[in-house]
VOPAGU-2260 file (C-alpha; in pm, 1 decimal, decimal comma):
REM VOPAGU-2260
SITE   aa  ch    i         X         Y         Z
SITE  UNK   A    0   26859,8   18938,3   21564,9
SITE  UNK   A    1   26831,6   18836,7   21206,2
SITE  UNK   A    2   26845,5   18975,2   20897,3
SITE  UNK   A    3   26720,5   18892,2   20610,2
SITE  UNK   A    4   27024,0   18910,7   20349,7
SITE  UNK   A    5   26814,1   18883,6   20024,2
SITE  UNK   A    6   26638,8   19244,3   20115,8
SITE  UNK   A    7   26781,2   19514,7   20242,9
SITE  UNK   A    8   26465,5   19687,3   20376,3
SITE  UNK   A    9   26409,1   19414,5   20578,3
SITE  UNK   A   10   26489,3   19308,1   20908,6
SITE  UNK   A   11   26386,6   19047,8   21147,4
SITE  UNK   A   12   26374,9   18990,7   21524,3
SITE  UNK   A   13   26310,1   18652,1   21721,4
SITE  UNK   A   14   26207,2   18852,2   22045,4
SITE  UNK   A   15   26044,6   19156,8   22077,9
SITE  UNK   A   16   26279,8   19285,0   22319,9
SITE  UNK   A   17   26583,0   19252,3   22084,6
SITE  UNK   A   18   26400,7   19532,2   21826,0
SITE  UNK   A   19   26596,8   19857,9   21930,8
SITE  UNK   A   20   26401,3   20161,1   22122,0
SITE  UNK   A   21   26450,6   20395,6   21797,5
SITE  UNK   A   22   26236,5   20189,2   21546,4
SITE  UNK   A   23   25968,5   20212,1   21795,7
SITE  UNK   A   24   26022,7   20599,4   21798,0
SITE  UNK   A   25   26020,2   20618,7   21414,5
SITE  UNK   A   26   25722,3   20402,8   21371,2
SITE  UNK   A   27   25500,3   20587,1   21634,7
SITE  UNK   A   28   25297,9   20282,9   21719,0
SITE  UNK   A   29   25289,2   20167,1   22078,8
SITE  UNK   A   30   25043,1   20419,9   22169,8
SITE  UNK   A   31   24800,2   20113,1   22011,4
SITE  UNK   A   32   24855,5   19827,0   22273,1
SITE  UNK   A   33   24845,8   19578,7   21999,5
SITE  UNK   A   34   25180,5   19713,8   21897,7
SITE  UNK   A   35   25344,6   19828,5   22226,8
SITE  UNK   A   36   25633,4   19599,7   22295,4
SITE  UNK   A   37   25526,7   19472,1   22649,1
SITE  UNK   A   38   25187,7   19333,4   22508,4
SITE  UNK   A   39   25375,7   19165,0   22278,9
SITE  UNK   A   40   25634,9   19025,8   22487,3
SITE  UNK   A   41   25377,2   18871,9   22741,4
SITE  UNK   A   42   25230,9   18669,8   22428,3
SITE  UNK   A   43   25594,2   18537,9   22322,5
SITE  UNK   A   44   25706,0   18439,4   22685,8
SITE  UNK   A   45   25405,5   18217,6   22789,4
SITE  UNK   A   46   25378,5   18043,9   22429,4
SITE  UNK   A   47   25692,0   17874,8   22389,7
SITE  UNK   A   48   25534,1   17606,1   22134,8
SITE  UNK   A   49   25508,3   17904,4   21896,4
SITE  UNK   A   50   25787,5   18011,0   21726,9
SITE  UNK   A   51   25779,4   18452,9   21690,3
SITE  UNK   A   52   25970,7   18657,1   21471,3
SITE  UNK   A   53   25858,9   19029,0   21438,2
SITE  UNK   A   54   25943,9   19254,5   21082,6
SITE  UNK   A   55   26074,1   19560,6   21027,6
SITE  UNK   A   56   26079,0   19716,8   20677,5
SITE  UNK   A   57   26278,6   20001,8   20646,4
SITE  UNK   A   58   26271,7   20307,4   20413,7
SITE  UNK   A   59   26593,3   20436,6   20170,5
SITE  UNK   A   60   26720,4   20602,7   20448,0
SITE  UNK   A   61   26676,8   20344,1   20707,7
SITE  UNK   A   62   26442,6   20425,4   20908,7
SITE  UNK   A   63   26176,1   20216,1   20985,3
SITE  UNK   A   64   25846,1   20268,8   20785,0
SITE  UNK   A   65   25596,0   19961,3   20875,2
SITE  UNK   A   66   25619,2   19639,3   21108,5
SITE  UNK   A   67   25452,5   19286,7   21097,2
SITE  UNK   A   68   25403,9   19068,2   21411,8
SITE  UNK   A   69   25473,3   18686,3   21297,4
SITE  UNK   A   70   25383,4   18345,3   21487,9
SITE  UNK   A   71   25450,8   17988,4   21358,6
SITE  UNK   A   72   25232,8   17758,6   21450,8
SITE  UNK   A   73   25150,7   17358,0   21422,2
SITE  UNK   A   74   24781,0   17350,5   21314,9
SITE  UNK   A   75   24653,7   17036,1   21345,5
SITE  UNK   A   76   24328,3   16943,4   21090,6
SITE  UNK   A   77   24203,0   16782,4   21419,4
SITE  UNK   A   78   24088,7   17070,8   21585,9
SITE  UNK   A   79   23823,6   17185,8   21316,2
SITE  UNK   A   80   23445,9   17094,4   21388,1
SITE  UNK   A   81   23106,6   17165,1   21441,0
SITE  UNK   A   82   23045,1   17412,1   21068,8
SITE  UNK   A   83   23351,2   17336,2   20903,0
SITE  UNK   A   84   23365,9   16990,5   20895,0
SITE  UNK   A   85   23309,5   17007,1   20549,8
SITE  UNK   A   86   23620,1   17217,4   20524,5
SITE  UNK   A   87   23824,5   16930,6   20666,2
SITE  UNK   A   88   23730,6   16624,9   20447,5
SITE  UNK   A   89   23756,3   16886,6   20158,3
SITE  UNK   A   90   24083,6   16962,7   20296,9
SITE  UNK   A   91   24219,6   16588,5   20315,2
SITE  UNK   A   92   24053,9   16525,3   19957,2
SITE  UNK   A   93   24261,6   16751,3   19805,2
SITE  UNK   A   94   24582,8   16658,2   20037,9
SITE  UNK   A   95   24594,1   17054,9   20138,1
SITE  UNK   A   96   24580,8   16949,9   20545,3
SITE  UNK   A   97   24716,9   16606,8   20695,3
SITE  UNK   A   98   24537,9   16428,2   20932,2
SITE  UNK   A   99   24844,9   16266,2   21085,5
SITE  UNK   A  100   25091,3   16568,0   21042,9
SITE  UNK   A  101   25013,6   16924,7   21122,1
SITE  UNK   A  102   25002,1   17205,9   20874,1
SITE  UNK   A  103   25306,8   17425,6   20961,6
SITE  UNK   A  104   25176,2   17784,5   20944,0
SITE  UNK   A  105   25304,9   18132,7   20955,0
SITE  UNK   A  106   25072,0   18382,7   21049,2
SITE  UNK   A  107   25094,8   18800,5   21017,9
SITE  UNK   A  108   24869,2   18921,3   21315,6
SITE  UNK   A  109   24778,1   18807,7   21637,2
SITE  UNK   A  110   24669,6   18453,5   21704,2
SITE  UNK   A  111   24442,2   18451,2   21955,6
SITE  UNK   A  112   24279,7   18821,8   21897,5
SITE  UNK   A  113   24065,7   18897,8   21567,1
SITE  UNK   A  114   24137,3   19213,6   21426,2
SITE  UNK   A  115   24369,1   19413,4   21245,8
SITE  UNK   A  116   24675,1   19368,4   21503,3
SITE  UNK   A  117   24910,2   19216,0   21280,9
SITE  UNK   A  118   25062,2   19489,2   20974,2
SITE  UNK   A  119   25130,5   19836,7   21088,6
SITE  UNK   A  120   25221,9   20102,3   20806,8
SITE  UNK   A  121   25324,6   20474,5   20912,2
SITE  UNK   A  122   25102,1   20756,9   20759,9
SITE  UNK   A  123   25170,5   20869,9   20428,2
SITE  UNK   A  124   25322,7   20596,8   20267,6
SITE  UNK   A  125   25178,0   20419,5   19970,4
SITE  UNK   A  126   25063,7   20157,7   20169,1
SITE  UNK   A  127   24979,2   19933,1   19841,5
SITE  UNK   A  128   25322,4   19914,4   19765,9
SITE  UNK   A  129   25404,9   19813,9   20159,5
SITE  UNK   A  130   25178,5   19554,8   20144,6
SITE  UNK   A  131   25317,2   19372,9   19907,9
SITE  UNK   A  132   25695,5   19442,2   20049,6
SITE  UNK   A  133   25578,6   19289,2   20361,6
SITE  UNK   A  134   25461,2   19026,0   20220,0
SITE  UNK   A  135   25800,5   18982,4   19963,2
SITE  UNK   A  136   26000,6   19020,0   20266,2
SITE  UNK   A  137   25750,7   18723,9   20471,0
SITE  UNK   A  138   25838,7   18463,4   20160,7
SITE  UNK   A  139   26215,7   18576,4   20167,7
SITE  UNK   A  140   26234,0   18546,0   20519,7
SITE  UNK   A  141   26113,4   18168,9   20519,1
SITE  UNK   A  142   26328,7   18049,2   20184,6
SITE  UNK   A  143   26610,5   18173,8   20400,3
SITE  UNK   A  144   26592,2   17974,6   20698,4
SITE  UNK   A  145   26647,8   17639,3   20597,5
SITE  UNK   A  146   26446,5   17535,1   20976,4
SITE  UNK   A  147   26156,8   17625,9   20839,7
SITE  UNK   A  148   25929,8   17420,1   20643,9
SITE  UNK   A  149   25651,8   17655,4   20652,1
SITE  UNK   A  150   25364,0   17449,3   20419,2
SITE  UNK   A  151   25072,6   17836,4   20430,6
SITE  UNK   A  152   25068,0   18152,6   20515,9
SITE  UNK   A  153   24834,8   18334,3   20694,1
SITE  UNK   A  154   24767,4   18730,1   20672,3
SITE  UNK   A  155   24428,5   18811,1   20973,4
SITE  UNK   A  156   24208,1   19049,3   21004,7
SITE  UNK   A  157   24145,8   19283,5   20738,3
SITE  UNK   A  158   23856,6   19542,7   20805,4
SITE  UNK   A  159   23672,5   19634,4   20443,1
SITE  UNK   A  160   23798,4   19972,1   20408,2
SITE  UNK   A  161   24176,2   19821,2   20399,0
SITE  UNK   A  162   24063,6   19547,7   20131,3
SITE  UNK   A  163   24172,3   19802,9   19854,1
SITE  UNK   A  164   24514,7   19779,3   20003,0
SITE  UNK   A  165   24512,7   19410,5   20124,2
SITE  UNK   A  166   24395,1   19300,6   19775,5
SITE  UNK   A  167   24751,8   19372,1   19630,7
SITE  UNK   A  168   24823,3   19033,0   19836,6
SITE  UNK   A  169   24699,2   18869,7   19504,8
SITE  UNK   A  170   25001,5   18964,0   19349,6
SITE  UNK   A  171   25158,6   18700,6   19592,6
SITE  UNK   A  172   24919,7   18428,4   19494,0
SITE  UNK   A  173   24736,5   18509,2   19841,3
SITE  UNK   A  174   24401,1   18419,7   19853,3
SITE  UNK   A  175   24099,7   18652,5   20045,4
SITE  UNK   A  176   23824,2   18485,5   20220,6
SITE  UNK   A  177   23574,1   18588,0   20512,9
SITE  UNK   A  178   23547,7   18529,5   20859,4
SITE  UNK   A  179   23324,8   18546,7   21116,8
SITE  UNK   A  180   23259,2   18894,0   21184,3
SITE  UNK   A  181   23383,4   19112,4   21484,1
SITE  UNK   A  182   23086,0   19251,7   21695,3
SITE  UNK   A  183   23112,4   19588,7   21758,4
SITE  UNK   A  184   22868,4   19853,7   21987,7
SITE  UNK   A  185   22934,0   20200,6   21926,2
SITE  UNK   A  186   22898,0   20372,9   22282,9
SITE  UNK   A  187   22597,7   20663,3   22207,5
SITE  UNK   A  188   22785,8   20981,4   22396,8
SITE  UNK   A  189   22428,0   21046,8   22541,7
SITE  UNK   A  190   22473,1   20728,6   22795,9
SITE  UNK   A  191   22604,6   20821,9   23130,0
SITE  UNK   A  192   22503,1   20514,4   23285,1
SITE  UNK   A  193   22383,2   20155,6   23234,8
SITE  UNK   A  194   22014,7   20301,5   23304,2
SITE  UNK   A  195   22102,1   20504,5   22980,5
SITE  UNK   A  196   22149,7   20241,5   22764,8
SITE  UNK   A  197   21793,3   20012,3   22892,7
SITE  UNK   A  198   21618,6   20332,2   22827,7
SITE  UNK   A  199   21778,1   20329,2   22466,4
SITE  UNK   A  200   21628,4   19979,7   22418,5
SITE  UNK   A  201   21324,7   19879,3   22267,8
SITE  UNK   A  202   21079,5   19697,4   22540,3
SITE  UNK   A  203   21164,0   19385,8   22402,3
SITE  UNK   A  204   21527,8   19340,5   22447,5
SITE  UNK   A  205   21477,2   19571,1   22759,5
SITE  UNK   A  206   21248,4   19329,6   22898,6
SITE  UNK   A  207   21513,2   19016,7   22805,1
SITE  UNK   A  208   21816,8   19218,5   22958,4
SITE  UNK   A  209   21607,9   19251,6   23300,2
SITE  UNK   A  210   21499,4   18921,7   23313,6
SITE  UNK   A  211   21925,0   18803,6   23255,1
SITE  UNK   A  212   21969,6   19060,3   23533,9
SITE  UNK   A  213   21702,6   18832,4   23711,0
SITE  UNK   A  214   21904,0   18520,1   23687,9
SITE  UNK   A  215   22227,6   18673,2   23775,0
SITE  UNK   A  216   22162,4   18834,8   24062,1
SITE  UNK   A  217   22348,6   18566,1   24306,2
SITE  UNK   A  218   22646,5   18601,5   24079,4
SITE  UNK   A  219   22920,7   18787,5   24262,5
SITE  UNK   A  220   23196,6   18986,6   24030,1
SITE  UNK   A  221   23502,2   19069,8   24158,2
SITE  UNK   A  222   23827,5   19191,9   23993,5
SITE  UNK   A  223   24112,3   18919,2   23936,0
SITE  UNK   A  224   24436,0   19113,5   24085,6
SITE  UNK   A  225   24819,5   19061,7   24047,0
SITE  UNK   A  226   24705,8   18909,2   24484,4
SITE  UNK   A  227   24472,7   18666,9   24335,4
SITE  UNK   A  228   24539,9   18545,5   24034,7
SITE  UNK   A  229   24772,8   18273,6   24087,6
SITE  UNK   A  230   24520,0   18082,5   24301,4
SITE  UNK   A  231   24225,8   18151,4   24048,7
SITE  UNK   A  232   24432,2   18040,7   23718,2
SITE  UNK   A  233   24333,2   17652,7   23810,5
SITE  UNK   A  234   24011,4   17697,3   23776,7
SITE  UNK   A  235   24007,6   18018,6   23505,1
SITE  UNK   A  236   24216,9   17707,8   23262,8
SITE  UNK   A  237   23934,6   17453,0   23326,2
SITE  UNK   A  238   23664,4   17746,6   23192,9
SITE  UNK   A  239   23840,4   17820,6   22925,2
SITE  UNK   A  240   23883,0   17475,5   22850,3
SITE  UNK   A  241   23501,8   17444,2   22809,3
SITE  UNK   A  242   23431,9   17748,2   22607,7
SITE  UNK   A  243   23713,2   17624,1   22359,6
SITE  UNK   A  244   23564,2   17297,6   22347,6
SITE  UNK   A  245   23276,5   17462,8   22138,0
SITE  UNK   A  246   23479,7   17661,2   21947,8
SITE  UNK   A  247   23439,6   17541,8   21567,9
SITE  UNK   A  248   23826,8   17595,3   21583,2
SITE  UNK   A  249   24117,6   17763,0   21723,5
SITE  UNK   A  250   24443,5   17817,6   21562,7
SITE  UNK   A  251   24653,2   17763,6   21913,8
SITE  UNK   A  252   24580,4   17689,5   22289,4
SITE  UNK   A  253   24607,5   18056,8   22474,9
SITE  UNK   A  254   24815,7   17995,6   22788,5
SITE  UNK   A  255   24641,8   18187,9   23086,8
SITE  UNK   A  256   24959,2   18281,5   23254,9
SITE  UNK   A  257   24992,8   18562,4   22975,0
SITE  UNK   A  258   24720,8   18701,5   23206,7
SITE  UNK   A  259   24972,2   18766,1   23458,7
SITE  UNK   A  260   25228,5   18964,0   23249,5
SITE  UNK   A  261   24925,1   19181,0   23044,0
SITE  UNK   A  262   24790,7   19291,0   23440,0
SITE  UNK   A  263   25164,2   19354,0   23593,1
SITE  UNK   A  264   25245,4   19548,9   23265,6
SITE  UNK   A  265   24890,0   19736,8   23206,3
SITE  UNK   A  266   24740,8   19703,4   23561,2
SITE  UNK   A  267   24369,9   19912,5   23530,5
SITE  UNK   A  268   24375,1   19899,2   23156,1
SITE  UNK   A  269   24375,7   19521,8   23144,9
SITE  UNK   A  270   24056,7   19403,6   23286,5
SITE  UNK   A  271   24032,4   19055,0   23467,7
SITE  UNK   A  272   23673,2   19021,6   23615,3
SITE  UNK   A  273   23585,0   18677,9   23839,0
SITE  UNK   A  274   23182,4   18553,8   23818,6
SITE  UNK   A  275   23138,7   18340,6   24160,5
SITE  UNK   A  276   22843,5   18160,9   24262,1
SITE  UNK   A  277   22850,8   18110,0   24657,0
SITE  UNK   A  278   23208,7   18116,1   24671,4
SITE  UNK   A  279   23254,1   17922,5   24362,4
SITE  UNK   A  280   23414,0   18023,2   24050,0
SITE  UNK   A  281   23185,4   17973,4   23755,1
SITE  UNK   A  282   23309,1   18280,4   23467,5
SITE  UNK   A  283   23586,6   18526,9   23409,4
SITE  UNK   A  284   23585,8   18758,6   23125,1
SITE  UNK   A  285   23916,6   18994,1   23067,5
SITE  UNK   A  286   23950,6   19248,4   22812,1
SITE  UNK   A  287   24180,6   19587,4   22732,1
SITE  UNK   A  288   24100,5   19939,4   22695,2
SITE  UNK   A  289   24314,8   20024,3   22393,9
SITE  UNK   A  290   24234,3   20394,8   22322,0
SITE  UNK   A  291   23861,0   20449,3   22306,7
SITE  UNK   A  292   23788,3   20098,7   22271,1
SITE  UNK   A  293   23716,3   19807,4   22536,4
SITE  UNK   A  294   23821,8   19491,4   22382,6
SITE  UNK   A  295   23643,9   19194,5   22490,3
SITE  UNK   A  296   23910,0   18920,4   22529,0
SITE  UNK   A  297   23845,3   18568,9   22631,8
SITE  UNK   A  298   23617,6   18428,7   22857,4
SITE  UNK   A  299   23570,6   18107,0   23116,1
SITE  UNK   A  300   23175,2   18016,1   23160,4
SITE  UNK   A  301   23053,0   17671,5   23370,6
SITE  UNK   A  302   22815,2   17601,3   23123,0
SITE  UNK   A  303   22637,2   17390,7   23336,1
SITE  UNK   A  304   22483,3   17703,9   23503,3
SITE  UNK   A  305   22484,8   17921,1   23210,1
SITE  UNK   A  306   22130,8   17892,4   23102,0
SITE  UNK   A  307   21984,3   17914,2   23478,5
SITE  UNK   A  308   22241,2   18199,7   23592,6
SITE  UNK   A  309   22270,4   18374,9   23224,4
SITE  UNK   A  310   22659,7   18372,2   23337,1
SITE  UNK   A  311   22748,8   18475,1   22956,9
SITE  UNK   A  312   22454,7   18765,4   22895,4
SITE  UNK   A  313   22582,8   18917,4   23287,7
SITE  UNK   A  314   22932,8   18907,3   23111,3
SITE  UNK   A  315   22823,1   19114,8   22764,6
SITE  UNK   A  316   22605,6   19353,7   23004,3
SITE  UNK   A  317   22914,2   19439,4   23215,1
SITE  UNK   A  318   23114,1   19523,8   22953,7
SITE  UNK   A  319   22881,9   19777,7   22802,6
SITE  UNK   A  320   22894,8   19905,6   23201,3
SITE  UNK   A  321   23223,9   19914,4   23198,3
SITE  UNK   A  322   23257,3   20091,3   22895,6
SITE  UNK   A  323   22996,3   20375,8   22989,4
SITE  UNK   A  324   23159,9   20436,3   23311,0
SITE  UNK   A  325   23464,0   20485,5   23169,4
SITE  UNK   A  326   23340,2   20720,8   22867,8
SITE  UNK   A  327   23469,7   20465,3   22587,0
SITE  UNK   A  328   23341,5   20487,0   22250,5
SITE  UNK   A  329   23284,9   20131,1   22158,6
SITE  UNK   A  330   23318,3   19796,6   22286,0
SITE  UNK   A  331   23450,3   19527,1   22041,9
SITE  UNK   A  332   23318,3   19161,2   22149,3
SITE  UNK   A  333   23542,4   19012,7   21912,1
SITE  UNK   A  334   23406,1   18670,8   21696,2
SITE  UNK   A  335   23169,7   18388,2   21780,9
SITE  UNK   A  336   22799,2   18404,6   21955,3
SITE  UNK   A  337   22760,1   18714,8   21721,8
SITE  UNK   A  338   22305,8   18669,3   21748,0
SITE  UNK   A  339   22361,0   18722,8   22136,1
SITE  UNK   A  340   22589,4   18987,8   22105,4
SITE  UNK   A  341   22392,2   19164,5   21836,3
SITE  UNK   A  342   22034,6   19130,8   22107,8
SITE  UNK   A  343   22296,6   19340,6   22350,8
SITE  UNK   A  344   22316,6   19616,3   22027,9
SITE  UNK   A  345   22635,3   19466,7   21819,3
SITE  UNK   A  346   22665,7   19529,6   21430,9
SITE  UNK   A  347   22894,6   19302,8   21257,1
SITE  UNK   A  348   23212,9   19442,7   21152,9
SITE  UNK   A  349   23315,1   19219,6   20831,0
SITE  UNK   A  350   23677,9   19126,9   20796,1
SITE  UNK   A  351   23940,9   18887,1   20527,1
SITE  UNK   A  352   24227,9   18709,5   20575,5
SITE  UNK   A  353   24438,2   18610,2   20326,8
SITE  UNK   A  354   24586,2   18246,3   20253,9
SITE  UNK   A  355   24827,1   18074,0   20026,7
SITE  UNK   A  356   25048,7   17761,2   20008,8
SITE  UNK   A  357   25408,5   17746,7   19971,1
SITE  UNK   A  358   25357,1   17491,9   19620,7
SITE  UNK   A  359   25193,2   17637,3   19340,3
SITE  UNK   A  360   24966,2   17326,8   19196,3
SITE  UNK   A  361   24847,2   17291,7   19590,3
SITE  UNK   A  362   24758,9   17706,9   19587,4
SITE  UNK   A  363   24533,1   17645,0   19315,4
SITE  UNK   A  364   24317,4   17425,9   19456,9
SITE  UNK   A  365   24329,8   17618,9   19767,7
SITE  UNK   A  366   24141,6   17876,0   19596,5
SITE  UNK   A  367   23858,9   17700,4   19534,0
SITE  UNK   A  368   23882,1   17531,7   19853,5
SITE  UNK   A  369   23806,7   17891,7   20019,7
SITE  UNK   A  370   23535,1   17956,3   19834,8
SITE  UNK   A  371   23375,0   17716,9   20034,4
SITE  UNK   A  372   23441,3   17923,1   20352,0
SITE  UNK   A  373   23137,8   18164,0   20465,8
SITE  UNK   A  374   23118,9   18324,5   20795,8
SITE  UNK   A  375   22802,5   18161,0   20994,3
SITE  UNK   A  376   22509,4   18284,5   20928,7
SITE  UNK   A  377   22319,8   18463,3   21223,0
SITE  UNK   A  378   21975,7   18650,8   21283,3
SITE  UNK   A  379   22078,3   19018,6   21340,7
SITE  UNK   A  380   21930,3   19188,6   21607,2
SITE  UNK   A  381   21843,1   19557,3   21652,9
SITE  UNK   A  382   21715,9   19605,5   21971,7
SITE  UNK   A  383   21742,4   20015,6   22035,9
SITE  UNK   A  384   21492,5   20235,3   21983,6
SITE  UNK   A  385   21623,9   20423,4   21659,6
SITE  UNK   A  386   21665,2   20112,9   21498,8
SITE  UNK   A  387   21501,2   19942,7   21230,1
């Protein structure tokens, strides 16, 4: 463990398992998987090229009253294509990334999942004021440890409704931009099977879904088990490889293994699902239920066969099945390929993160560097009936 000496309310852990059982009972959190200490500790074990650290702020009386999950990463300029290439040879104009050195970065939520899994803050405290201790407590942190020669930071996903809060991050010289867009389908209670939700559908997208159904009916699905998966993870890393290969950018490389720890630890409520084509492997899709909600995690897809076998439209569809059977309320799809996900019924759910760099004169210019930033366009579709 430890501390940082410059704040009192603030302490800091370099593994998850060294925070002590009664701070998780005060801050009443793990019942959100994002926060429970196993989920976390499968990240931090099979991504030793990130450094973690994980911050607790505690009240007057000591007891703990919010948490921040923190990864330090290497982000290499290198990485970013495809719509923001523009971003890049702004960002080498104006000397805020290096092409030949990575950008050290500390980020406050979870690297590889989009959404507001990063800051927790217990009920009833002015969370305005929190926000802006964490983020005190983040700078203190790094001036202290003379290791670290963090050159950003990084504060992911903010949902609109917490922007009033978030937005005291100015204060900090933090600043907001947008991202692409979580897509999000709210499960309609009247749905008690797939059958439900075609008959919800306009003829249209009813018509599309049958025809994907249509090209996907030689795919086999089968779950990925604690049995299997060590044979399958080959294979699963060369998928991956090819859907990350399109990616416009990542921040880090997700290490499959972590697979292995989420299923031992969660078993039914992590979901692993294999796509095989006469034996062969050609898709996986995993995902959690946290609460109500199934979150769509990432995926593997042979794109080779994609278009023929519509191996990434059988994937949305059997999410939405999965989530009907088990009487969810919504499934979140998470970022990217938001116009197919939108033709399955997906809204866009907006969301900011918040940068700044460590030297002043460079934090400037950042600002109107992320003005340039917009999340890609898309053509929204509404394909049920009581839509527009």
């Amino acid at each position: 463990m430890s501390c940082n000496k410059e704040q009192n309310n603030a302490v800091f852990f370099s593994k998850i398992d060294e925070v002590p059982l009664h701070i998780w009972a005060q801050l009443e959190c793990t019942n959100n998987r994002y926060f429970d200490p196993a989920f976390l500790n499968a990240y931090q074990k099979n991504h030793p090229n990130i450094l973690f650290s994980y911050l607790v702020l505690l009240d007057e009386t000591g007891s703990a009253k919010a948490f921040s999950t923190i990864q330090i990463i290497n982000f290499n300029i290198n990485v970013i294509k495809n719509d923001f290439e523009i971003l890049k040879k702004l960002g080498k104009k104006f000397h805020l990334l290096k092409e030949n050195k990575p950008l050290q970065l500390l980020i406050s939520g979870n690297t590889f999942v989009s959404g507001e899994h990063g800051v927790f803050i217990k009920k009833g405290l002015n969370k305005k004021v929190v926000i802006k201790e964490i983020a005190k407590a983040i700078l203190a942190f790094t001036n202290a440890n003379k290791n670290l020669n963090i050159d950003a930071f990084l504060m992911k996903d903010f949902l609109n409704e917490s922007l009033i809060i978030t937005d005291e991050l100015k204060d900090y010289k933090y600043h907001p931009f947008s991202v692409e867009p979580n897509m999000v389908l709210s499960i309609d209670p009247n749905w008690q099977n797939f059958s439900d939700y075609l008959a919800a559908m306009k003829t249209k997208f009813r018509v599309k879904a049958k025809k994907a159904f249509k090209q996907s009916e030689e795919l086999k699905i089968e779950d990925i088990t604690l049995q299997n998966i060590e044979s399958l993870l080959p294979k699963m890393k060369l998928l991956y490889k090819s859907v990350t290969i399109n990616s416009s950018f990542n921040l880090s490389d997700f290490n499959l293994e972590t697979y292995q720890a989420l299923k031992e630890e969660f078993n039914e409520a992590y979901l692993l699902k294999a796509f095989y084509l006469d034996e062969k492997l050609v898709g996986y899709m995993s995902g959690i239920i946290n609460n109500n909600s199934l979150d769509a995690h990432f995926v593997g897809i042979d794109y080779s066969l994609n278009r023929t076998y519509a191996i990434y439209q059988k994937m949305l569809y059997h999410y939405i099945e999965i989530g009907i059977d088990k009487k969810l309320n919504m499934i979140n799809f998470g970022r990217t390929a938001s116009e197919i996900k939108s033709s399955v019924g997906a809204v866009p759910q907006n969301l900011t993160m918040y940068l700044r760099h460590k030297k002043n004169i460079k934090n400037k210019i950042l600002k109107l560097f992320l003005h340039r930033i917009q999340p890609t366009p898309f053509q929204q579709k509404f394909p049920f009936k009581k839509q527009h």
